[in-house]
N, C-alpha and C positions, 0 to 999 in steps of 0.2 A: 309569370306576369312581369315581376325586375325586368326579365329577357328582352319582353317587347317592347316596354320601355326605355329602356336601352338603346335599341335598335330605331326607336321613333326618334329618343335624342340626337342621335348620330343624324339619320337624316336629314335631322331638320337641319343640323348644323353645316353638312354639303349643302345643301337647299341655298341655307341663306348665302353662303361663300361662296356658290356658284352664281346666285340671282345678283352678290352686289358688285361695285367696280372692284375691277383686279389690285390687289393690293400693291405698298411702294416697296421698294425697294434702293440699295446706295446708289448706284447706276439713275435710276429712274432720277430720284430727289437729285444728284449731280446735276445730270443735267436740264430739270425744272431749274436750280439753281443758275447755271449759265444763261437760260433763258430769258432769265430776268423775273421768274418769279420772286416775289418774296418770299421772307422765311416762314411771315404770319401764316398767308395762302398755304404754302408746304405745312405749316403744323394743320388748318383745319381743315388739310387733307390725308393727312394720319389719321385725326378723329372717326374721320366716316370709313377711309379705306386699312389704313390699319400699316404693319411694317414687318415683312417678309425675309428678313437680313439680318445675317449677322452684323455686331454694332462693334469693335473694337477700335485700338488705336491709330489700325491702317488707313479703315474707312473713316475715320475722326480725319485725318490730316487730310482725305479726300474730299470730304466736303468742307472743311475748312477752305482749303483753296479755290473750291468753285461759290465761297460767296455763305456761306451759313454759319450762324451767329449762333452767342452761346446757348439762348434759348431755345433756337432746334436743338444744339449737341445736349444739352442737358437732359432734355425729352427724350428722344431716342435712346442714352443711355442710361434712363431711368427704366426702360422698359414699359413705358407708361401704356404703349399703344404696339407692344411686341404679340407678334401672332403667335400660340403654342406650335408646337413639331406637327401636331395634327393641321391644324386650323394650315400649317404652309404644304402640306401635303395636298389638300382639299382645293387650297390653292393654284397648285400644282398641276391637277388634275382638271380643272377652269380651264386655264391656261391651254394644256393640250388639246382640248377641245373646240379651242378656238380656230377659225378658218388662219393659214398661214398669213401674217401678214405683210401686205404690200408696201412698199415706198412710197412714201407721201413725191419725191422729187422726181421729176420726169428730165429727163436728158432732151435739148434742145439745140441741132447741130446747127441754128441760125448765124452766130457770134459770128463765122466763116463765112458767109454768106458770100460768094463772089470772091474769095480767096482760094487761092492754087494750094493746096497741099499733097504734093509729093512724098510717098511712105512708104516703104518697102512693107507688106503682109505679114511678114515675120518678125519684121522688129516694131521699135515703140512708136507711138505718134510724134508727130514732128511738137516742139512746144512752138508755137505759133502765140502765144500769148507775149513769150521773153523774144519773139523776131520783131513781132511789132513794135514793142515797146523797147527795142534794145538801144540805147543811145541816148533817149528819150526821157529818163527820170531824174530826178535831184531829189533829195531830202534834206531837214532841217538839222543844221549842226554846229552848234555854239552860237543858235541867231539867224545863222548866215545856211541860205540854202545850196549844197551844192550838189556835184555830181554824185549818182547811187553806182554802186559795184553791181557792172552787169552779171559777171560770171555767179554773182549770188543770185538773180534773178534766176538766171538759168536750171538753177538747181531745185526748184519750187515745183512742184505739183498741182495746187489750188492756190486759186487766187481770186479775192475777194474785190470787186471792182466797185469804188465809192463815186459816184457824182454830187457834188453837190458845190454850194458856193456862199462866199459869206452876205450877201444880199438873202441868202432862205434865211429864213428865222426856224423854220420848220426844221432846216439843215445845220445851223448853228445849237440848236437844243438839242439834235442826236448825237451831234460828233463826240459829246466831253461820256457818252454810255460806250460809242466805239472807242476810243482812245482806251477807257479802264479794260473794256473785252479784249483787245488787242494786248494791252499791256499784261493779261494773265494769259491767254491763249500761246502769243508768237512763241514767247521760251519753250513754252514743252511740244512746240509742233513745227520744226526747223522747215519744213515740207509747204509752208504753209507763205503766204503772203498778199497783204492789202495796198492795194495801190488806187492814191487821188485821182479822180480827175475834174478839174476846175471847170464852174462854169461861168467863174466870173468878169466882168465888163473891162479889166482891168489887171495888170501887174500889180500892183499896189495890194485894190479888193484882194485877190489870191492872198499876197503874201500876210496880209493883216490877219487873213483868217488861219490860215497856218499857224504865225506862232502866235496868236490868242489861244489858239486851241491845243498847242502845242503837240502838231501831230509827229508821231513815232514812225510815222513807216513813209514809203517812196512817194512822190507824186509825177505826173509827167510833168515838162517844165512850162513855163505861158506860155512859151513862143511857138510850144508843139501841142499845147491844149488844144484849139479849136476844131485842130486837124484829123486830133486822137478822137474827139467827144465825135467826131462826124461818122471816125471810121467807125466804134467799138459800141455806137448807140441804135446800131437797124433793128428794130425790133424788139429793144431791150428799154429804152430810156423812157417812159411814160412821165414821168414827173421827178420832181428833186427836194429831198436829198432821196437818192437809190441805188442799192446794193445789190450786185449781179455776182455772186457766183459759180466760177467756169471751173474746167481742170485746163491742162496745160494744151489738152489738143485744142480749145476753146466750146467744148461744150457747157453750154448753158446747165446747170444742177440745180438756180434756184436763182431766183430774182424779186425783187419788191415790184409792189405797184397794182395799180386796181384792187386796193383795198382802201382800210383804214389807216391810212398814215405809219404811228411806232408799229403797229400790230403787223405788218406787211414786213416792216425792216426788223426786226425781233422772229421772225419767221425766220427769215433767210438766216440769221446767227446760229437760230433753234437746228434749221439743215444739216449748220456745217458741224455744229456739236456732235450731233445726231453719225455723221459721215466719223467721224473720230474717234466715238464710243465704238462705233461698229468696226473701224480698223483697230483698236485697241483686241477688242474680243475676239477675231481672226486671226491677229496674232495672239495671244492667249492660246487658242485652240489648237493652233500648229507647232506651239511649244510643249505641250503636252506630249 
């Protein structure tokens, strides 16, 4: 009778760990982290789903850096909401159950739209992102905007494409969330780069909204704005401020718009996080 007992406990306890959401994990919380959750959200999301990971020093400085305060690290290393060996088995076993899953970002070769690109089958895509824009950028530097270093462009693989202008208000209240994501992302992801493009009425507009905002990375210059925003917006620019993420042949990976406002532009971040955790672990796997 123990026996059967037993054997109902167990069940019920797969039961429940299969019927509830899959639990978190350091990866996972990372990057909720990056995506602008808070840290509160991420704890009363332990409560109900629980914490599938091991918690030591490494993953401390990990989520430290994506943004989590002492009161997650506290929790988490209290054990407070640690799933047993069993309970991440059972987990485990969810998990494999589940249909494989798909990418949320769909590739969109529009950006090109009416551009010639020339590529030999066996080698890479042309970067048609740094042809366009090559000649074309300045950055802020002690005040004064000047010219950006092509041959750094060139070497970039993703590129994050910003419209917006200091006349948005909408666009003025997202820049100072982009400026701090950029300021943690560009270091550890050399591959990686965000480039302005103004919609403002004006040199001035432009430049006031620069160094207000004091932005860290390229923009194209006034004098080749209008011409950029006509070329690089067919199909992509629905509204301002808006975040287009392409790779370097110019496909489309993820874009804002036809949503809700931050929720649309916090998508597109969540993407590229999403693209970097997944080359992180690819590498991982091939180092093995």
């Amino acid at each position: 009778m123990r026996f059967r007992g037993g054997i109902l406990f167990v069940l019920a306890a797969v039961s429940g760990v299969l019927a509830g959401p899959a639990p978190l994990t350091i990866k996972e919380i990372a990057l909720m982290l990056r995506s602008g959750y808070s840290n509160e959200t991420i704890l009363h999301d332990l409560s109900t789903r629980y914490f599938a990971d091991n918690f030591d020093s490494e993953t401390e400085t990990q989520l430290l850096r994506a943004g989590a305060n002492s009161s997650l690290i506290e929790t988490l290393r209290s054990g407070a909401y640690q799933m047993s060996a069993a309970q991440v088995a059972i987990a485990k076993m969810k998990m494999a159950t589940l249909p494989a899953k798909t990418g949320t970002m769909t590739v969109h070769p529009d950006l090109n739209a009416g551009q010639s690109q020339p590529a030999s089958p066996a080698g890479p895509l042309p970067n048609s992102i740094y042809a366009r824009l090559k000649g074309d950028l300045v950055y802020l530097h002690q005040g004064s905007l000047v010219p950006f270093d092509d041959e750094e462009l060139e070497q970039k693989k993703l590129y994050l494409l910003f419209f917006s202008a200091n006349w948005s208000a909408p666009g003025r209240k997202f820049t100072p969330r982009l400026v701090e994501y950029y300021a943690r992302l560009a270091p550890q992801h050399p591959e990686f780069e965000l480039i302005f493009f103004s919609l403002d009425h004006s040199q001035f507009g432009m430049e006031t909204y620069v160094t207000q905002s004091s932005m860290p990375w390229p923009l194209v210059a006034y004098d080749k704005a209008a011409a950029k925003v006509s070329d690089f917006r067919q199909n992509l620019l629905r509204e301002i401020p808006c975040l287009v993420l392409v790779d370097a042949a110019g496909n489309v990976l993820s874009r804002s718009g036809g949503g809700e406002g931050d929720s649309t532009l916090e998508k597109v971040l969540a993407d590229l996080d999403e693209i970097f955790v997944r080359s992180a672990d690819s590498s991982k796997a091939r180092s093995r």
